[in-house]
MARLUMPA-567239 format. One record per residue (C-alpha): x, y, z. Coordinates in steps of 0.2 Angstrom, whole numbers, plus 5000, padded with zeros to 4 digits. Example, Ala and Ser with C-alpha at 12.3 -4.5 7.8 and 13.67 -1.06 7.14 Angstrom:
// MARLUMPA-567239
<kedo <5062, 4978, 5039>>
<kedo <5068, 4995, 5036>>
END
This chain:
// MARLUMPA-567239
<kedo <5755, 5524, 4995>>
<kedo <5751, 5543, 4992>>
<kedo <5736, 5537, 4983>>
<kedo <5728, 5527, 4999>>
<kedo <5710, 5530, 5001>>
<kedo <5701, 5526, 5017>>
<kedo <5689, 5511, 5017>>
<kedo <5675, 5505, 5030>>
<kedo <5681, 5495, 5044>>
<kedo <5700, 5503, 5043>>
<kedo <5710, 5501, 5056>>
<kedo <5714, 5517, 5067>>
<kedo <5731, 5515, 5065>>
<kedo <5728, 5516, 5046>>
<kedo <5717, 5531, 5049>>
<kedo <5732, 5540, 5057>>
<kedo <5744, 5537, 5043>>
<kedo <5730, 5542, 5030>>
<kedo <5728, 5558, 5039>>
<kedo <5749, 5559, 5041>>
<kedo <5747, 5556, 5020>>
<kedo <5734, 5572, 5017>>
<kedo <5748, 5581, 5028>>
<kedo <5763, 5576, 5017>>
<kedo <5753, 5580, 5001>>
<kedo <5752, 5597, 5005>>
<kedo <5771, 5602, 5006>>
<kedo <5775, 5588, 4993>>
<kedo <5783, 5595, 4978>>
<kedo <5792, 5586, 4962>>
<kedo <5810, 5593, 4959>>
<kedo <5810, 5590, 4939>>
<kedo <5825, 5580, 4931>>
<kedo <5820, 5572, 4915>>
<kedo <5802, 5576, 4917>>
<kedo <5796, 5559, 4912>>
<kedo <5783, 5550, 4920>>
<kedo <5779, 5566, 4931>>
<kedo <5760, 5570, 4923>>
<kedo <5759, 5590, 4921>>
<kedo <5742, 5594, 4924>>
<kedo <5738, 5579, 4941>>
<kedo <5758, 5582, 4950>>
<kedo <5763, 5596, 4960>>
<kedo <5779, 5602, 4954>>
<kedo <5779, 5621, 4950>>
<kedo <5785, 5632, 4967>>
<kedo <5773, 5640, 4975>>
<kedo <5764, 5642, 4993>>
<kedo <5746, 5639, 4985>>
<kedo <5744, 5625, 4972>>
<kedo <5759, 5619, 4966>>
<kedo <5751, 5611, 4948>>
<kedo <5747, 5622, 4933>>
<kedo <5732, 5634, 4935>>
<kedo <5728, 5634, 4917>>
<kedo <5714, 5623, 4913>>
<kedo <5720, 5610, 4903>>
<kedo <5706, 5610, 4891>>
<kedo <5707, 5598, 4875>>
<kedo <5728, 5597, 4878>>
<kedo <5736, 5581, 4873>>
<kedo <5752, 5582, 4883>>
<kedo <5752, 5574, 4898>>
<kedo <5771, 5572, 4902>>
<kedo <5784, 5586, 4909>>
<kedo <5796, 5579, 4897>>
<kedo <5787, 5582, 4883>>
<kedo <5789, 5601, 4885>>
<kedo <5807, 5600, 4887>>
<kedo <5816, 5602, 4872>>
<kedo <5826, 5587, 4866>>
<kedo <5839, 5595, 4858>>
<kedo <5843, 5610, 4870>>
<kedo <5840, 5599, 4884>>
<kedo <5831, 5616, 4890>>
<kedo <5812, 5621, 4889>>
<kedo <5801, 5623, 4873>>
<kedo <5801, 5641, 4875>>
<kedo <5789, 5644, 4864>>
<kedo <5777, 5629, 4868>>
<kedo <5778, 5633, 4887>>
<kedo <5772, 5652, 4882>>
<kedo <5759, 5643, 4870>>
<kedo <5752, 5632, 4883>>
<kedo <5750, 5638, 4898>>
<kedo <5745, 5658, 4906>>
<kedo <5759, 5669, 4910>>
<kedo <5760, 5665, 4930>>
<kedo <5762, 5644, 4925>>
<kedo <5773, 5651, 4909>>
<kedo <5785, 5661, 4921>>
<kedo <5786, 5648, 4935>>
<kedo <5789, 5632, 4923>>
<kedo <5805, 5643, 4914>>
<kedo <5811, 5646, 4929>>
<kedo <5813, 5631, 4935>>
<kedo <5832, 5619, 4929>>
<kedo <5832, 5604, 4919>>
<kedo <5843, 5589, 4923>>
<kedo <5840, 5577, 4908>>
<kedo <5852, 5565, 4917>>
<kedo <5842, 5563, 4933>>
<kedo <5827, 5557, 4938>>
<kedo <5813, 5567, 4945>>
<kedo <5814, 5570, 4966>>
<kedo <5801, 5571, 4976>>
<kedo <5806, 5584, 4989>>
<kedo <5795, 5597, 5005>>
<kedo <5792, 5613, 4997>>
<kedo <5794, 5622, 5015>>
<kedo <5812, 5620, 5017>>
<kedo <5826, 5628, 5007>>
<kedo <5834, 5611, 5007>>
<kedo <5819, 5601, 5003>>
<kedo <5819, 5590, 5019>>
<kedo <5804, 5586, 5029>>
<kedo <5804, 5591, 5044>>
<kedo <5790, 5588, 5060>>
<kedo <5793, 5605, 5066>>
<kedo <5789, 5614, 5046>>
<kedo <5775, 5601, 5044>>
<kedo <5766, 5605, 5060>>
<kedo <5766, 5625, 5052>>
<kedo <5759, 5618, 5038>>
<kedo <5747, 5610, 5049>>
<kedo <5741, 5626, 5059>>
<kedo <5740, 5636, 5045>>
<kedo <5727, 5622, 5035>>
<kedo <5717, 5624, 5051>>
<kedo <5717, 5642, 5052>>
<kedo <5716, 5645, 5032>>
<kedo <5699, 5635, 5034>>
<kedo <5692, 5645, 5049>>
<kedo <5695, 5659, 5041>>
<kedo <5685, 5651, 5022>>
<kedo <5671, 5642, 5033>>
<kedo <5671, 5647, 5051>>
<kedo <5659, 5662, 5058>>
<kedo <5671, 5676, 5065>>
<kedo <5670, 5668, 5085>>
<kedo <5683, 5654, 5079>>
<kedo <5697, 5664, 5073>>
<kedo <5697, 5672, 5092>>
<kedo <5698, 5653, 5095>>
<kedo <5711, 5648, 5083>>
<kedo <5720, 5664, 5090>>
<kedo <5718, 5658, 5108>>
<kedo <5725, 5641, 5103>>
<kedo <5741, 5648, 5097>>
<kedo <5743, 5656, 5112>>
<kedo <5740, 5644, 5125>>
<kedo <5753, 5630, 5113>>
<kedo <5765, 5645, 5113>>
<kedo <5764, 5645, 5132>>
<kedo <5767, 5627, 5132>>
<kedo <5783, 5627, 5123>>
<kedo <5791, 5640, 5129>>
<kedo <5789, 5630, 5147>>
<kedo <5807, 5627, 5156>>
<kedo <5806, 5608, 5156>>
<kedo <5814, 5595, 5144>>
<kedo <5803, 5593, 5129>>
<kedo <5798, 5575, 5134>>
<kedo <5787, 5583, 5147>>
<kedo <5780, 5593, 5132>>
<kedo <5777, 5581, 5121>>
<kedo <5766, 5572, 5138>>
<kedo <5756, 5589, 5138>>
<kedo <5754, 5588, 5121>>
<kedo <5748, 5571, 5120>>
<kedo <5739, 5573, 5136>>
<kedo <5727, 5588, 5129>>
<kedo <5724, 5578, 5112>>
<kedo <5719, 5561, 5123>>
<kedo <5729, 5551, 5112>>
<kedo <5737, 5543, 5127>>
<kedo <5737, 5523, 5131>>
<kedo <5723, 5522, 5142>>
<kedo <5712, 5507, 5141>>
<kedo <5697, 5517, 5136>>
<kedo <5707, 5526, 5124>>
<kedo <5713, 5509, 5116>>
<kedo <5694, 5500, 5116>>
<kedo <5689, 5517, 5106>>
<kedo <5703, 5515, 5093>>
<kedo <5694, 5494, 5090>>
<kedo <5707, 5486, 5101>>
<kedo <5703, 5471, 5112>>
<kedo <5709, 5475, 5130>>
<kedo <5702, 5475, 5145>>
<kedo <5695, 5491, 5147>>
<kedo <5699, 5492, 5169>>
<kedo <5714, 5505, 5178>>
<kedo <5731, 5494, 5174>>
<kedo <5735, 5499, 5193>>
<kedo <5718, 5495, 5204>>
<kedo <5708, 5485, 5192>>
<kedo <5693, 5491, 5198>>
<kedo <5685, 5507, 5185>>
<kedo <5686, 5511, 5168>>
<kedo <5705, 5519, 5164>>
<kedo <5701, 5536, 5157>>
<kedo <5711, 5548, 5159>>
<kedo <5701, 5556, 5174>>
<kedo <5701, 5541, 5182>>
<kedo <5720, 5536, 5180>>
<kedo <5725, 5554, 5184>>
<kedo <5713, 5561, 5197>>
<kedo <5701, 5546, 5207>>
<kedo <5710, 5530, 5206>>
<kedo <5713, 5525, 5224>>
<kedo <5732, 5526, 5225>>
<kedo <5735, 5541, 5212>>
<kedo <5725, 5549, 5228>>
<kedo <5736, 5544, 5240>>
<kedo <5751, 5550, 5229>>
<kedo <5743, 5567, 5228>>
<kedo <5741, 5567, 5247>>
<kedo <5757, 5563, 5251>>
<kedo <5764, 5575, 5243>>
<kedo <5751, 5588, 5250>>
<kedo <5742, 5592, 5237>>
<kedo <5725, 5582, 5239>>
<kedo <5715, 5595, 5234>>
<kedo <5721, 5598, 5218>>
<kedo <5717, 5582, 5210>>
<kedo <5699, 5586, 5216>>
<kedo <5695, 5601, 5207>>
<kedo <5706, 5596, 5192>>
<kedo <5694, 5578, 5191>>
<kedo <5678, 5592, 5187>>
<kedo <5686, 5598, 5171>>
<kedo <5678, 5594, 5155>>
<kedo <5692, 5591, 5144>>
<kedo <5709, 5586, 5147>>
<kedo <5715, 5604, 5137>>
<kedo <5705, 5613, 5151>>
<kedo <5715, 5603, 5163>>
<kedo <5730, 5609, 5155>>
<kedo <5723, 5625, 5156>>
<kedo <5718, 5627, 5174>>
<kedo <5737, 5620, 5178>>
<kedo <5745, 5633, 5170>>
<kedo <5737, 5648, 5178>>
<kedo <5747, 5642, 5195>>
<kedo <5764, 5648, 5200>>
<kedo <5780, 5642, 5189>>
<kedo <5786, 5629, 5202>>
<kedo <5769, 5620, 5207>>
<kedo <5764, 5619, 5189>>
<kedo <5780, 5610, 5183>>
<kedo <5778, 5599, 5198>>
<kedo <5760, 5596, 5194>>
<kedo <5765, 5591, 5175>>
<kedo <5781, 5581, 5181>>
<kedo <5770, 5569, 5192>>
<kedo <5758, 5568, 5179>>
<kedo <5770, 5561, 5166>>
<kedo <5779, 5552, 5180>>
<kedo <5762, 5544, 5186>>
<kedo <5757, 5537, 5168>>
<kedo <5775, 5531, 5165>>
<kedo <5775, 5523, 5182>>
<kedo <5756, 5515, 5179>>
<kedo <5759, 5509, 5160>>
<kedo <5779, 5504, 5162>>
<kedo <5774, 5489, 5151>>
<kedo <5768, 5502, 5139>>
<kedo <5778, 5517, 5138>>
<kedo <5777, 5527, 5124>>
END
């Protein structure tokens, strides 16, 4: 599975776990047992931040297995092998490390203590992969936007709402909700028309913001003019954005009936 390659014609669901795949390969790490069948140089099993395999170059080496630097009759490291083999950084690491000859080799998440995965510990691993290669690649503009990312998310989070109207606001900002043009744009066969009038295309501007009776919700509740400016933003992050510079109460409603609204328009669809 962790070997998965992306092919032509994939599905985007398939995408999605392909991308949630590259994610889990960056904080996989190899707890070692008996060491067999976990390859030295190609598996990441030495504990540290950067890359968890041997930074030796392997060169004309013949050993391909961790088991075959363990000693079997200590049941321990081959010392001297170990210090033969590899520079002193992979040397020191490697000796470090137990050896349980009586277990097998455990895969594990090298950011928690424990070894468990975690969203929350992933997602890190996540924003500092993005902000790592702004800083390699990017000109010096994008670490003010990587800077102001973190900012505005933090902002979003520390909202006082329960967290299934952040994980709206986050879905929200990405698109990534079940709208019918977001579906046909993901290959799926649907009709592309609002599930509530049937009459334009459902985007999110239009579900949101210009659909007849989302309209008439938002003047009966008195606030026909914000769905008026909000429909002009270019994204659905600026959106977001332009919500949160009102007061603490109107911008909690504002986010309340949007969540509402969706669950309300898609109730065969809920996500």
């Amino acid at each position: 599975m962790l070997q998965a390659k992306a092919e032509p014609g994939m599905s985007y669901t398939w995408r999605s776990i392909l991308k949630g795949i590259e994610l889990l390969k960056k904080g996989l790490i190899w707890r070692v047992g008996d060491g067999r069948n976990l390859e030295i140089w190609n598996d990441p099993w030495l504990p540290r931040d950067s890359c968890r395999r041997p930074i030796t170059p392997r060169g004309m080496n013949l050993l391909r297995y961790v088991e075959e630097l363990i000693d079997p009759t200590t049941g321990g490291w081959d010392v001297p092998l170990v210090r033969e083999l590899f520079w002193e950084e992979d040397a020191r690491l490697i000796l470090a490390l137990p050896v349980h000859e009586e277990q097998d080799n455990i895969p594990a998440w090298h950011f928690d203590s424990k070894g468990l995965f975690t969203v929350k510990s992933a997602y890190k691993v996540y924003r500092a992969d993005i902000t790592n290669r702004s800083i390699r690649g990017a000109p010096q503009s994008s670490s003010n936007g990587t800077a102001e990312c973190e900012i505005f998310w933090k902002a979003i989070w520390n909202l006082k709402c329960p967290g299934k109207i952040k994980h709206f606001l986050w879905r929200f900002c990405h698109n990534s909700h079940a709208l019918r043009m977001n579906l046909r744009g993901r290959g799926l066969r649907v009709e592309e028309k609002c599930v509530v009038c049937q009459r334009q295309a459902e985007d999110g501007a239009h579900l949101f913001f210009k659909c007849k009776f989302v309209k008439e919700m938002w003047r009966r509740l008195g606030m026909e003019e914000v769905p008026l400016e909000l429909a002009n933003m270019e994204t659905p992050r600026q959106v977001v954005q332009k919500v949160m510079q009102l007061n603490e109460s109107i911008k909690l409603h504002i986010f309340v009936l949007l969540r509402d609204w969706y669950l309300v328009a898609h109730e065969q669809h809920i996500d």
